[in-house]
Structures are given as C-alpha cells and as structure tokens.
N, C-alpha and C positions, 0 to 999 in steps of 0.2 A: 510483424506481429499484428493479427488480429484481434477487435477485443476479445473474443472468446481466450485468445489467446493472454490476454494482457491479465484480464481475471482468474485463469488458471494460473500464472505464476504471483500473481497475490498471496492466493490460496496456495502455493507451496512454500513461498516465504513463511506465512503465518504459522503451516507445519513444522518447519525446521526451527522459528522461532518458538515454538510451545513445547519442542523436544528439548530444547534450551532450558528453558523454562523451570522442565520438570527436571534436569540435571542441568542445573550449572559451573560447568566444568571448566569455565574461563576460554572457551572455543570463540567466544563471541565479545570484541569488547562494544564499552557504549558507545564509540567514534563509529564502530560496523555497523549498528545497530541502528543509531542516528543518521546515519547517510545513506539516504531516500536515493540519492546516483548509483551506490552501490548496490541493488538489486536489480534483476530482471524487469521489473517492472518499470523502476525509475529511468533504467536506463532508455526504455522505450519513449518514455514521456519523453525526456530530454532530444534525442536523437532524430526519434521517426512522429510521434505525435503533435506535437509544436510545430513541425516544422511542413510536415504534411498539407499542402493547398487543398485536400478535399477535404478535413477536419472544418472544426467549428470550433476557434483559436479560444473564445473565452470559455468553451467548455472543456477544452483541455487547459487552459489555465487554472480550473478551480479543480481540474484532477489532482493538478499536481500538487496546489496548496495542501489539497485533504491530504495525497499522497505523504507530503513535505508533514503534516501533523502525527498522521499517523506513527510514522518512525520518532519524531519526536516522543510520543507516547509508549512505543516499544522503547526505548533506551530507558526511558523514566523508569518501568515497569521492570523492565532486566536491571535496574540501579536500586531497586528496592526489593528483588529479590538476591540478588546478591549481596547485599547488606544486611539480611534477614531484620527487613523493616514490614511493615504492614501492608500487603500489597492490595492494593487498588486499579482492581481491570478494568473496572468500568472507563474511563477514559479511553483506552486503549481498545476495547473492543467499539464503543460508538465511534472512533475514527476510524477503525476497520472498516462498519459499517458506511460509512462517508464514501470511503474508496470505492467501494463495492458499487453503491448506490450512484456515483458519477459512471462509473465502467457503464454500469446497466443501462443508464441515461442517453449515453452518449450512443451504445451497442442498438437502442429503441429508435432514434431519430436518425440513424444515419440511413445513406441514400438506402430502397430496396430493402428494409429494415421491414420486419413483419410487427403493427402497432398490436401493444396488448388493449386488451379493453376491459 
C-alpha cells in the first residue's frame, strides 16, 4: 500500500464508521471500533510501514500513535452514541485530522515526493 493508498482507506473506514453512526444497529462493537490493527489502515502501519527500510521509522511511529488515538476516539464516540449520551466529535474528528495530517507528512517528504510550497 501506498500512501495515497493508506489515506484512501482512512477515508473509507471513517465512511463506514459514520454509516454506523448514523444507524447504530450493533454491526460494530467498541472492541472493533477500538482496534487500530483491525482496519486496512492499521494493518499497513503494523505490517508493511514500520517495517519498511525506506520509511522514516519515527515518522511512522507517530502515524501509528495518532492512528492508535484516533480509534480510541471512534469507540468513545460509537459508546456515547449508543448509549444515547451527548455526543462529542470534536475529539474524534481532530484525531481524524492527525491521521490525515502524518499520511500527508510523510506522503510530502518521501523520496521523489513533489514539495508543496
């Protein structure tokens, strides 16, 4: 997976998670939700980005934390709307954003990488 690639399945987690969302029908529990290994994405990080010698190991390290918060945040967010408490995205979207924002990072600086200015 390339990052283009790693970003686009972010961005389809977050889909399927907001269809969740908007009907929660118990398809999703907070264990699935919570575990940053269990998606496409994660599984990358763990697998092929960490482990990758042409990577830049502490900027996939801090992928994966943001990754690893992120879900933390989805589960919280699917545990308070499930419980019909008061929900609060903000968290959950600035760690979106986090993700996003290393993907983009990492996607900028890597070799052959066209710099924005």
């Amino acid at each position: 997976m390339d990052l283009a690639e790693a970003l686009a399945a972010h961005t389809a987690w977050k889909t399927k998670f907001a269809a969740y969302l908007r009907d929660p029908d118990g398809s999703l529990t907070e264990a699935e939700v919570s575990d940053e290994k269990a998606c496409e994405l994660g599984t990358w990080i763990c697998r092929e980005a960490l482990t990758s010698s042409g990577r830049d190991r502490r900027k996939c390290l801090e992928l994966q934390a943001a990754h690893t918060l992120f879900h933390l945040a989805a589960a919280k967010l699917a545990r308070e709307v499930e419980l019909r408490e008061e929900v609060s995205a903000a968290v959950y979207g600035h760690a979106s954003a986090e993700v996003i924002r290393h993907i983009l990072r990492m996607k900028a600086q890597a070799p052959g990488a066209e710099q924005a200015y």
